[in-house]
C-alpha positions as CSV (number, residue, x, y, z in Angstrom):
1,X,5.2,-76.3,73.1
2,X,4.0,-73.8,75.3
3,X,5.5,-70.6,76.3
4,X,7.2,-71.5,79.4
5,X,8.9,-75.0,77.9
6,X,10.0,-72.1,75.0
7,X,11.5,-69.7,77.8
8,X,13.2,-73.0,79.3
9,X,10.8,-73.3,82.1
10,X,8.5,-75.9,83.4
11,X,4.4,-75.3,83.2
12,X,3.7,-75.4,87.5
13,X,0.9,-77.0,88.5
14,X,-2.5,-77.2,87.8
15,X,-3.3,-76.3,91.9
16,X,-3.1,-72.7,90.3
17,X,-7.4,-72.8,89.5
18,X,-8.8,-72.5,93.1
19,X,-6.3,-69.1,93.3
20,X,-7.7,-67.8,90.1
21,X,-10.8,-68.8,90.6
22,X,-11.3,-67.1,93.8
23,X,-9.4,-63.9,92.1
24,X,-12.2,-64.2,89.5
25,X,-15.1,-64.0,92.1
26,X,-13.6,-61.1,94.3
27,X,-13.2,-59.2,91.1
28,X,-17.0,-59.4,90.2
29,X,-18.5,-58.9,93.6
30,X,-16.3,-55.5,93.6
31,X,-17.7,-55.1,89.8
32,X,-21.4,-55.4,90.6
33,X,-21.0,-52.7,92.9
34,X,-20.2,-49.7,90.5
35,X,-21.9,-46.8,88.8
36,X,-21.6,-45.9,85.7
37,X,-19.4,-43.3,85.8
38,X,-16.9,-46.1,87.6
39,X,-17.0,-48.1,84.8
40,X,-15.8,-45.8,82.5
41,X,-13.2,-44.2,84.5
42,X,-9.5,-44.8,83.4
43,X,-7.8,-47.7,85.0
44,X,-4.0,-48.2,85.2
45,X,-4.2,-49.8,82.1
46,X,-3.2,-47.2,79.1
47,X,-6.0,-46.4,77.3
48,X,-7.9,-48.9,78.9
49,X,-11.6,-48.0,80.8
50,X,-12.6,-50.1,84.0
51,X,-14.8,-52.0,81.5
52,X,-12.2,-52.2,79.3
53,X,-10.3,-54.2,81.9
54,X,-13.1,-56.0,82.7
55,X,-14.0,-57.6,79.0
56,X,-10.1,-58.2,78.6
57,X,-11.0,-60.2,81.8
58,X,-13.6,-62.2,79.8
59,X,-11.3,-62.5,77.0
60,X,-8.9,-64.1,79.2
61,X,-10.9,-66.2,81.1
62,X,-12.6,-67.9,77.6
63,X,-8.9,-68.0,75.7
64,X,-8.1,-71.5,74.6
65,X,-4.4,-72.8,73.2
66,X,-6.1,-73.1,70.0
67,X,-8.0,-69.7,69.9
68,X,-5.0,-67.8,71.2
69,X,-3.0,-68.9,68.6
70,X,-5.6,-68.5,65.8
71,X,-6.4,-64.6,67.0
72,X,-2.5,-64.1,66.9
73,X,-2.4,-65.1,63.4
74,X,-5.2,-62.4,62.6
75,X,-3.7,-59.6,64.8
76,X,-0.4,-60.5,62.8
77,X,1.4,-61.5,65.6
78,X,1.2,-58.4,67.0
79,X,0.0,-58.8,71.1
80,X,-1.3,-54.9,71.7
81,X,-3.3,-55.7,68.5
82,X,-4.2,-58.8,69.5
83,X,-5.5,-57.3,73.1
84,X,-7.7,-54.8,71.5
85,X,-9.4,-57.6,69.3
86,X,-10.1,-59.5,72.6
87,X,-11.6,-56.7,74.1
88,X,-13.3,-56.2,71.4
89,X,-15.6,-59.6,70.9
90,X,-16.0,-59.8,74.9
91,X,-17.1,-56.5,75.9
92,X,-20.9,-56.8,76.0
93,X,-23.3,-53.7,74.7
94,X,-24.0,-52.5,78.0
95,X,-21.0,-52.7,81.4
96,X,-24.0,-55.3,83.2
97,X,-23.7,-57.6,79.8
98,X,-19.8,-57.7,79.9
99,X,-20.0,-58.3,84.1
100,X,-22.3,-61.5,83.2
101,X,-20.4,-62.9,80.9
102,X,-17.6,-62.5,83.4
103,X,-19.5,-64.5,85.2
104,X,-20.2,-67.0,82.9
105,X,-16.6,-67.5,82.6
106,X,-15.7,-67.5,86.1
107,X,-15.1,-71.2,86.6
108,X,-13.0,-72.2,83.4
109,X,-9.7,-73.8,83.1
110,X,-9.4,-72.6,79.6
111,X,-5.8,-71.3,78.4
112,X,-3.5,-69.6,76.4
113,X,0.0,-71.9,75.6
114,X,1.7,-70.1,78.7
115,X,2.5,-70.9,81.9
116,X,-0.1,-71.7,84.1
117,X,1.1,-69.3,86.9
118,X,0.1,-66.6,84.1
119,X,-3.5,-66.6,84.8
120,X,-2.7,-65.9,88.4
121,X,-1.0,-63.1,87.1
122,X,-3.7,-62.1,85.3
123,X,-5.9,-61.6,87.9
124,X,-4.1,-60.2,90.4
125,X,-2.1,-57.2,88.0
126,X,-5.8,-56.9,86.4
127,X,-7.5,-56.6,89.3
128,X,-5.4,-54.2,90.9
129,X,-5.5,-52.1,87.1
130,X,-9.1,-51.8,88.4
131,X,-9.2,-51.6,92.3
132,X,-6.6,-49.0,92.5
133,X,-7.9,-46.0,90.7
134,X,-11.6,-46.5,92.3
135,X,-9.9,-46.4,95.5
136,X,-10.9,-50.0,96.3
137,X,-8.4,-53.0,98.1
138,X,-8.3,-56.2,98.6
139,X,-6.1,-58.1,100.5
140,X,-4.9,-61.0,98.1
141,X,-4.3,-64.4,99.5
142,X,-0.5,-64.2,99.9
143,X,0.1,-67.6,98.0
144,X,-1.4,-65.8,95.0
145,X,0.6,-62.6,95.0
146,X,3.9,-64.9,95.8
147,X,3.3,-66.9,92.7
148,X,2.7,-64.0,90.7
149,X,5.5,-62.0,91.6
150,X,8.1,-65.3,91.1
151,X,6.2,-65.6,87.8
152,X,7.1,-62.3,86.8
153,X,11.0,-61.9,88.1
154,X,11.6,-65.3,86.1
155,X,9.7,-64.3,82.8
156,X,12.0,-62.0,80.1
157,X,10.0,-58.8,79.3
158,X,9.5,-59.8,75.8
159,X,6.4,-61.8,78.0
160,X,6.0,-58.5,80.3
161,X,8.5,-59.9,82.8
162,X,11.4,-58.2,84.8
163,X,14.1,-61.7,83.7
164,X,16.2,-58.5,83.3
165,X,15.3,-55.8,86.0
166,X,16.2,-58.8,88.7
167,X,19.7,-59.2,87.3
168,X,20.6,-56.1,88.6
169,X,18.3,-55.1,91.6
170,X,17.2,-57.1,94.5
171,X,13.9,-57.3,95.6
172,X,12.9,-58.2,99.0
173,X,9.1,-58.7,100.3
174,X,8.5,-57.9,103.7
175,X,5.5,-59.6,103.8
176,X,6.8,-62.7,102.8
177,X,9.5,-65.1,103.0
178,X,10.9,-63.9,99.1
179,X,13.8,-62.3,97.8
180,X,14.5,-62.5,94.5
181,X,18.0,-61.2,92.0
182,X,21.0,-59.3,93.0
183,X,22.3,-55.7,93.2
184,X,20.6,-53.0,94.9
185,X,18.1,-53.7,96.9
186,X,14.3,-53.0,96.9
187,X,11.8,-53.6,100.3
188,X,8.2,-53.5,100.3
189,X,4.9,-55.7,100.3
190,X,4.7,-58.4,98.1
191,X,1.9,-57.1,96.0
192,X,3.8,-54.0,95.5
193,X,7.0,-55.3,94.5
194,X,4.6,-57.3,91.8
195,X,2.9,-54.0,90.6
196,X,6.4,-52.6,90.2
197,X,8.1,-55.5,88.1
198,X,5.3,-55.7,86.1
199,X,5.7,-51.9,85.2
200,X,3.2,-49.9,87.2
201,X,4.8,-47.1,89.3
202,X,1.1,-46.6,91.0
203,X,3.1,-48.5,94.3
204,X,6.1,-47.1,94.2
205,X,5.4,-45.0,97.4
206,X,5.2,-48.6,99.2
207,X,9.0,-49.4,98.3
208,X,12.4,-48.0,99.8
209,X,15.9,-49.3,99.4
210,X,18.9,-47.8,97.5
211,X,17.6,-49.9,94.4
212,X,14.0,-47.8,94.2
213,X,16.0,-44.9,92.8
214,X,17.7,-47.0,90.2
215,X,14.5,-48.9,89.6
216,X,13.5,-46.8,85.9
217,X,17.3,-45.3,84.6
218,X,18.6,-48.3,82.6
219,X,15.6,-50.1,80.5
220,X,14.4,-53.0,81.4
């Protein structure tokens, strides 16, 4: 059973790949393009380097049900643990080693037992953990962001959702045609809104509405 049949939801479409797989490219054209002092600069990501981001990138790309669930059982079942082991067997000896195995991996269909919409997710939250503190943008295809950001308001944040944070604030995209929950309200772009629910406050600037100052008092 996979994670979304568990949460009560059903797996969407497998029309999700040329999104991600786009995502995956963007991400190492911008990659190929930094020093080394870039790739070792923080990213949003605590504790977590640009190249850091970048071989849990690999990690992801290469997961399969079978391995996912196997490197649970050896991280104890534990997902931070279970992270750091990932990052750990794809990040290469040298930032250009872990960037070509990125590469390598680019055009897989591999997966966790989640949701499908996840590794849109994925991409665009990771890519951002990396874009953002190098001062880089992008400007994601909206049908990505859209599916990541209904992804996330539906998903309980036991799987690093907001399930909860949308019972009790509304959030509006003015970008898109989406508006999602109920209480006090929250405007902005789409992709901010999806950096927000998914618990960076690096966009927070973007967003206004009577709900923004509510947005981190009661836990999610």
């Amino acid at each position: 059973m996979s994670l979304g049949s568990a949460a009560g939801l059903p797996d969407m479409p497998n029309d999700v790949w040329p999104l991600v797989h786009a995502e995956r490219r963007a991400l190492i054209a911008d990659l190929e393009t930094l020093d080394e002092a870039q790739w070792v600069q923080p990213s949003l990501c605590d504790g977590w380097s640009v190249h850091d981001v970048a071989a849990h990138m690999v990690d992801v790309a290469t997961t399969t049900r079978l391995g996912f669930v196997a490197a649970m059982a050896k991280a104890r079942f534990d997902f931070d643990r279970q992270n750091a082991h990932g990052i750990e067997r794809a990040r290469g000896a040298s930032p250009q080693q872990t960037l070509q195995r990125l590469r390598e991996a680019a055009a897989r269909t591999s997966t966790p037992p989640a949701p499908l919409d996840t590794r849109i997710v994925e991409e665009v939250l990771h890519g951002e953990d990396i874009r953002r503190p190098l001062g880089f943008t992008r400007e994601y295809p909206m049908e990505a962001v859209v599916r990541a950001l209904r992804h996330q308001a539906r998903m309980s944040a036991s799987f690093g959702g907001a399930k909860d944070l949308v019972k009790r604030i509304r959030i509006v995209a003015t970008d898109a045609d989406v508006a999602l929950g109920s209480g006090s309200q929250v405007r902005g772009p789409a992709l901010a809104l999806l950096l927000a629910i998914s618990g960076r406050r690096v966009a927070l600037d973007e967003l206004d509405g009577p709900g923004v100052a509510e947005w981190w008092v009661a836990p999610r």
